[in-house]
Backbone as a chain_set.jsonl record, in Angstrom:
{"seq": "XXXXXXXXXXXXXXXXXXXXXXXXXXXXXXXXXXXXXXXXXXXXXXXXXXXXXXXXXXXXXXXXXXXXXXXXXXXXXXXXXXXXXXXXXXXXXXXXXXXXXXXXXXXXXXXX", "coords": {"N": [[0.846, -1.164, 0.0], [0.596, 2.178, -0.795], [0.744, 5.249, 0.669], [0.91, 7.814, -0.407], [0.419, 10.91, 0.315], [1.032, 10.832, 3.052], [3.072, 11.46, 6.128], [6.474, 9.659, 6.242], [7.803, 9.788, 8.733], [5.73, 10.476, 10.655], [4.425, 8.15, 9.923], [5.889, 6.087, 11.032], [5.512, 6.42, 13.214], [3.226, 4.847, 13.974], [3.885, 2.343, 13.191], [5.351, 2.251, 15.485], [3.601, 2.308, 17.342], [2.241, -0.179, 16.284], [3.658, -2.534, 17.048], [4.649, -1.74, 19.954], [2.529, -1.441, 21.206], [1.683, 0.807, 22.118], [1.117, 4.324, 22.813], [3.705, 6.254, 21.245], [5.373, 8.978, 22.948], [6.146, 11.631, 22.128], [7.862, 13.472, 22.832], [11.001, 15.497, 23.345], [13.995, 17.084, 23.697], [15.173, 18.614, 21.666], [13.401, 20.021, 20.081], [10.978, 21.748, 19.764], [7.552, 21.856, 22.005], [5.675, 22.682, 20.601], [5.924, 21.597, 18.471], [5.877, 18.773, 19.046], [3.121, 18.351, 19.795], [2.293, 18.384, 16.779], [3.306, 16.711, 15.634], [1.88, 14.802, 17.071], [-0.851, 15.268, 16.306], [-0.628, 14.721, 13.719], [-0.069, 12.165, 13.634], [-2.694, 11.576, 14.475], [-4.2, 12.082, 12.573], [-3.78, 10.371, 10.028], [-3.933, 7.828, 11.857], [-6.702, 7.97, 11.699], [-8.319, 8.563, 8.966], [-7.257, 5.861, 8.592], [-9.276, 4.116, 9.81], [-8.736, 3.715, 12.335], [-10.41, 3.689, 15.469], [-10.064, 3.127, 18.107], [-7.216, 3.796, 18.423], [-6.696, 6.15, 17.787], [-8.66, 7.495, 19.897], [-6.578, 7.333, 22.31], [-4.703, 8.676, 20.891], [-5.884, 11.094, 21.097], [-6.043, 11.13, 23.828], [-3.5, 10.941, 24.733], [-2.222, 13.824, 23.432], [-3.714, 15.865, 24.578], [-3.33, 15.365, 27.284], [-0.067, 16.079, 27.173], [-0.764, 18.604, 26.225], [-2.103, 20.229, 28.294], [0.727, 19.646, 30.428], [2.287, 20.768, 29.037], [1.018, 23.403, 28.772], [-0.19, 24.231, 26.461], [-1.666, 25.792, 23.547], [-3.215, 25.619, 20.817], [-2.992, 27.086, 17.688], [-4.225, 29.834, 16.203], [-4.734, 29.087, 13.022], [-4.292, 26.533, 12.632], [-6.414, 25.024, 14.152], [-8.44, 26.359, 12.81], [-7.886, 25.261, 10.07], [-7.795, 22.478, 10.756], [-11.176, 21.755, 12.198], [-12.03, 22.658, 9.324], [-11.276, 20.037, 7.721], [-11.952, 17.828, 8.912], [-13.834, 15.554, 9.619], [-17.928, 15.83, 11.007], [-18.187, 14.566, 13.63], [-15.109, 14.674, 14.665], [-12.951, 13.914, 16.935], [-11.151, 15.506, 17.417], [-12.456, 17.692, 16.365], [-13.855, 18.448, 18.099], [-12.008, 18.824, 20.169], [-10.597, 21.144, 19.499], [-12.977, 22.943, 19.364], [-13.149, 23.054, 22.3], [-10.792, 24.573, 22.808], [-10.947, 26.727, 21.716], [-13.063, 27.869, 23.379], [-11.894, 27.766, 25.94], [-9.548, 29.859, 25.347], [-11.44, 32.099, 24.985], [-12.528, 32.556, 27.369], [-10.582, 32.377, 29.232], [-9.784, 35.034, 28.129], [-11.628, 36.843, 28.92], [-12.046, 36.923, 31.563], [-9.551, 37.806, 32.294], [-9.789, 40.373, 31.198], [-11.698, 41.389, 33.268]], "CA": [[0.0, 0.0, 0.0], [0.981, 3.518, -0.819], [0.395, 6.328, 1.353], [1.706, 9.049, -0.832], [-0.298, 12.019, 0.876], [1.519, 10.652, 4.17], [4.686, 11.863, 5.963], [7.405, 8.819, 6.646], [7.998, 10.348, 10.259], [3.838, 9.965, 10.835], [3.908, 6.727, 9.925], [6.666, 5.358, 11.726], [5.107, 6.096, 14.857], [2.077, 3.716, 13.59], [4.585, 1.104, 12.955], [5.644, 1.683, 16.431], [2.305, 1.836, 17.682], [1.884, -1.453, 16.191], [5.478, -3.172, 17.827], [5.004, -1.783, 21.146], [1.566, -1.239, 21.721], [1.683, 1.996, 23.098], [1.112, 5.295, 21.791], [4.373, 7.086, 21.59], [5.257, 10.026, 23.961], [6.843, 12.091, 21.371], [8.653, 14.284, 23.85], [12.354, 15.956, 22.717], [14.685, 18.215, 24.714], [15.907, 19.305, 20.758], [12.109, 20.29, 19.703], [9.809, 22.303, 20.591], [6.388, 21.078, 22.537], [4.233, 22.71, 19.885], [6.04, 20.186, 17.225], [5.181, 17.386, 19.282], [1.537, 18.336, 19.07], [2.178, 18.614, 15.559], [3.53, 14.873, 15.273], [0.197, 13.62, 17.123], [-2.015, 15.8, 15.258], [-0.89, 14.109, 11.87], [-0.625, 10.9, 13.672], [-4.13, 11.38, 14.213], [-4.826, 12.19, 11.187], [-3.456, 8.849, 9.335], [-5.094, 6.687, 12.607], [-8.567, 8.178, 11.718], [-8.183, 7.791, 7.914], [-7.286, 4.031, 8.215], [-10.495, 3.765, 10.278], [-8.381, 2.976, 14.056], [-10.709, 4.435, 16.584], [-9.511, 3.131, 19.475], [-5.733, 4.343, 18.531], [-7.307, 7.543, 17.692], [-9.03, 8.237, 21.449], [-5.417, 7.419, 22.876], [-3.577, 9.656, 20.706], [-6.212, 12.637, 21.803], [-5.8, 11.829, 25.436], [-2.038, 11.864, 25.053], [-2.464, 15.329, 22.844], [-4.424, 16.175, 25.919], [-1.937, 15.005, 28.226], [0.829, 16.616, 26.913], [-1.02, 20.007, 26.41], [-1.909, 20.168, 30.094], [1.594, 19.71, 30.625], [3.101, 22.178, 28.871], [0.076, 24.619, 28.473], [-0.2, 24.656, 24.961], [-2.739, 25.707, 23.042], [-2.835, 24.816, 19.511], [-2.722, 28.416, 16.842], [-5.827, 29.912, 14.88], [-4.637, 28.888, 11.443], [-4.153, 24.838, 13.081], [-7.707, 25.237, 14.609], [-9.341, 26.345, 11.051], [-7.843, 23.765, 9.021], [-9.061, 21.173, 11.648], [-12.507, 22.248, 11.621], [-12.454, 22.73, 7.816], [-11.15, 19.05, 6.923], [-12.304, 16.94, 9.459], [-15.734, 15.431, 9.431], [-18.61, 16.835, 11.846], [-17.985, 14.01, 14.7], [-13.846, 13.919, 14.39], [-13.291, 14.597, 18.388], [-9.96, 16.612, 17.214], [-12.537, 19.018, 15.827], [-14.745, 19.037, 19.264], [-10.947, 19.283, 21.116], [-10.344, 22.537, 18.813], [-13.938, 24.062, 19.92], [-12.473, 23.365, 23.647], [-9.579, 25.14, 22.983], [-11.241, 27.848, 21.669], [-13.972, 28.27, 24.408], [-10.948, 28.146, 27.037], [-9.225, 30.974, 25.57], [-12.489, 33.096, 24.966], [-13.365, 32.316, 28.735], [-9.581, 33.236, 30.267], [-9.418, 36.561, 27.944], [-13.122, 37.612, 29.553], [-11.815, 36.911, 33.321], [-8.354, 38.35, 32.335], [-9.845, 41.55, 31.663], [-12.236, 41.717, 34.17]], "C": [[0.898, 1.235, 0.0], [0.513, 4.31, -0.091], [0.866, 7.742, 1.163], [1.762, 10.506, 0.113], [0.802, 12.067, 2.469], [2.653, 10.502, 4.696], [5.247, 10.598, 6.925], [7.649, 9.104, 8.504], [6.877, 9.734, 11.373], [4.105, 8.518, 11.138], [4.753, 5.56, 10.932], [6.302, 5.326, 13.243], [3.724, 5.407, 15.085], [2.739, 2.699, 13.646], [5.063, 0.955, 14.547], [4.843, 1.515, 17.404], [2.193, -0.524, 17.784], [2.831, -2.626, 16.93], [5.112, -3.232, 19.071], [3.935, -1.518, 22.055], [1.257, -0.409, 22.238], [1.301, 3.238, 22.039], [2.387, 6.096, 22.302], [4.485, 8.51, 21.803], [6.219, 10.472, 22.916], [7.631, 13.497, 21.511], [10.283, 14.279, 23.389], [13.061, 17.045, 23.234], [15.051, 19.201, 23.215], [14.509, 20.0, 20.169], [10.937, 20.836, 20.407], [8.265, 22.027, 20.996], [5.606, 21.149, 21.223], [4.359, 21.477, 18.391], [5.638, 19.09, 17.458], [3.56, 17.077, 19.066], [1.469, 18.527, 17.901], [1.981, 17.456, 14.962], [2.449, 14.072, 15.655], [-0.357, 14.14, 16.497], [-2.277, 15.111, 13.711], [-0.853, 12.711, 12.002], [-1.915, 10.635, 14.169], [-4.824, 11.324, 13.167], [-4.781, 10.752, 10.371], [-4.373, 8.151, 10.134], [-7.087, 6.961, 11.822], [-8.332, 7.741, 9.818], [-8.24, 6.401, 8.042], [-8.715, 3.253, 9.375], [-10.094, 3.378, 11.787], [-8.614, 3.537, 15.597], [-10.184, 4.596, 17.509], [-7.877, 3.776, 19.323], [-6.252, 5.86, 18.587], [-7.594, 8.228, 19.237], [-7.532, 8.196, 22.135], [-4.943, 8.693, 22.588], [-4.718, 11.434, 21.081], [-6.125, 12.558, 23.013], [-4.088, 11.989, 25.635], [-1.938, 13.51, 24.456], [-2.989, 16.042, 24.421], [-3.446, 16.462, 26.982], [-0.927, 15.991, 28.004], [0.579, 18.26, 26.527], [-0.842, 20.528, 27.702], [-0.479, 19.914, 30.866], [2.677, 20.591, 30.281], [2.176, 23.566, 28.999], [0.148, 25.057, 27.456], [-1.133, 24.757, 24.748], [-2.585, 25.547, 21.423], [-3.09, 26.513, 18.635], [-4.187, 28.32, 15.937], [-6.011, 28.885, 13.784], [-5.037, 27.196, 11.851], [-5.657, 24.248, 13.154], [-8.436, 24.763, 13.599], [-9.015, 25.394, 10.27], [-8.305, 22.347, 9.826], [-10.243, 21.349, 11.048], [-12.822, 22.352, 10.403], [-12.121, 20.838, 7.511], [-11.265, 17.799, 7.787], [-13.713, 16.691, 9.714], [-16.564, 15.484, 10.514], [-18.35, 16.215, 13.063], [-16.64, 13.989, 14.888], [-14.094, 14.73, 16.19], [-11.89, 15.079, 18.224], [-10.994, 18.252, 17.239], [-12.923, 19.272, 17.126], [-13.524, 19.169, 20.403], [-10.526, 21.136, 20.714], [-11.5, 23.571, 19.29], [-13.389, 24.122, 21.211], [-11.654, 24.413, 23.934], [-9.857, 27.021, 22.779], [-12.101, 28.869, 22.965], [-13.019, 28.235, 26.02], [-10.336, 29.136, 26.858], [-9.862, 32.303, 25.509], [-12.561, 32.755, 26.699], [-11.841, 32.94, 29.739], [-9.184, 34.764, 28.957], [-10.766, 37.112, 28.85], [-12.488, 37.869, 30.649], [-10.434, 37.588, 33.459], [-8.171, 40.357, 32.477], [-10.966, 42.138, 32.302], [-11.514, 42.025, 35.411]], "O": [[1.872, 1.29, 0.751], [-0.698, 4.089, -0.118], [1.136, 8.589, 2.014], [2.784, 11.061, 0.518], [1.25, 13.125, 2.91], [3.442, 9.696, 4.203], [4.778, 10.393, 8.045], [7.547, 8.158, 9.286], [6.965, 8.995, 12.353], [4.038, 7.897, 12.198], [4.324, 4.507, 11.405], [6.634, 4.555, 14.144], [3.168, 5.392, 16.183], [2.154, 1.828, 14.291], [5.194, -0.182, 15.001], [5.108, 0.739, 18.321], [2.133, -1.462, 18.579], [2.266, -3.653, 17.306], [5.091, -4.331, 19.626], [4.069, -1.374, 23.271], [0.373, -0.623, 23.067], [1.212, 3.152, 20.814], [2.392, 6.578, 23.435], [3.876, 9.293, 21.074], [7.179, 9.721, 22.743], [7.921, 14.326, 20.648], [10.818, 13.208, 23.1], [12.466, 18.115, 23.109], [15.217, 20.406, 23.4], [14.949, 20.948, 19.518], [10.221, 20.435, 21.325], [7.607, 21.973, 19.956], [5.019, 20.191, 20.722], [3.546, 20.87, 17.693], [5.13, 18.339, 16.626], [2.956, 16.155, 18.517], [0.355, 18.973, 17.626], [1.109, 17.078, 14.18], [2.026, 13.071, 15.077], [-0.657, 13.373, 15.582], [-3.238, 14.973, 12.953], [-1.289, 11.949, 11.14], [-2.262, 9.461, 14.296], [-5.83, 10.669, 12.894], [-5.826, 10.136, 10.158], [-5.442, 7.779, 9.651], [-8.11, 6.305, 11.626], [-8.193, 6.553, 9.526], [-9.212, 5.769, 7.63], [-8.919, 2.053, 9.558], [-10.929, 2.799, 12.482], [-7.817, 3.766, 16.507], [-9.785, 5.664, 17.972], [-7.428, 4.262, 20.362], [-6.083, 6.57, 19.578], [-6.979, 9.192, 19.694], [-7.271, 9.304, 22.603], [-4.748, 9.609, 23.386], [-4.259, 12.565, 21.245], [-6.098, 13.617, 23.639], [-3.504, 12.793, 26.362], [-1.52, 14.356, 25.247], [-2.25, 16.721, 25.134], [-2.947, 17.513, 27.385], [-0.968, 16.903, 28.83], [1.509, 19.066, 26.518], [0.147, 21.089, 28.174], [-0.591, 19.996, 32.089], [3.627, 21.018, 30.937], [2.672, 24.651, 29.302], [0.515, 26.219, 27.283], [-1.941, 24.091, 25.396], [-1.444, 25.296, 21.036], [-3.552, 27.246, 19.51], [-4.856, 27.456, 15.369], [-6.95, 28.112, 13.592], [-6.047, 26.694, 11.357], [-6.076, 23.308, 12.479], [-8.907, 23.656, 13.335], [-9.875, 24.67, 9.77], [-9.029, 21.434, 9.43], [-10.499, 21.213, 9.852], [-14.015, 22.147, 10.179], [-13.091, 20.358, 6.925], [-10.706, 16.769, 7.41], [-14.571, 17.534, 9.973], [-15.882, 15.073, 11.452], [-18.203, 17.059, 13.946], [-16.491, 12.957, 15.542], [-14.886, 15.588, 16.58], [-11.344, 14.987, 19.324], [-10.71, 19.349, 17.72], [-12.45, 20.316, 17.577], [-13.871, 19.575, 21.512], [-10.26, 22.046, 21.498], [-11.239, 24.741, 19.569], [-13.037, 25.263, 21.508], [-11.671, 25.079, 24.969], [-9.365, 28.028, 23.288], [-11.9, 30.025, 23.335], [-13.51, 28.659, 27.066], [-10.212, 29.798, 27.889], [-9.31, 33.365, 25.798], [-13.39, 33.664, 26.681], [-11.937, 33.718, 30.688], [-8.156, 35.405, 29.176], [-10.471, 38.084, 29.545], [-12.272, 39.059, 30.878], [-10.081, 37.947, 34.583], [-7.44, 41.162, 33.053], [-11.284, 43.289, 32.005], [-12.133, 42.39, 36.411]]}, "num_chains": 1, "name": "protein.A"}
């Protein structure tokens, strides 16, 4: 099978998915956090394509995980292309409304 569309990097952490049963913690002293949410975001992307729910809910509670740990929030532009190319149930998109309705809710109380 070909996976043209899909980046070698991505996939290798499917392959190690599949090896080690885990979802890898894609944590790097040389890289910055928001790349790591970059690397699950597109290994979400591939899991949901190939239809692998259950890998899928993992890799959003590590995304999760690892936000809440650094306090990341994910960037407008990231957001909008979610929401635009993911289909109406993907629970990336209903993590992206979260994200939004947390930073509408601490700018209100910020300048109150």
């Amino acid at each position: 099978m070909y996976l043209l569309e899909d980046n070698v990097d991505v996939f290798s952490l499917l392959v190690d998915f599949l090896y080690r049963g885990i979802v890898p913690k894609v944590v790097s002293s040389t890289t910055p956090p928001r790349l790591d949410t970059l690397r699950l975001t597109c290994f979400y992307f591939l899991t949901e394509k190939l239809c692998m729910s259950d890998l899928m809910d993992r890799i959003i509670d590590e995304i999760l995980s690892q936000c809440a740990r650094e306090c990341l929030m994910m960037g407008g532009q990231a957001i909008k292309w979610i929401y635009a190319n993911k289909h109406e149930n993907s629970k990336l998109r209903a993590y992206c409304v979260a994200i939004l309705a947390c930073c509408i809710y601490k700018k209100d109380y910020s300048e109150a």
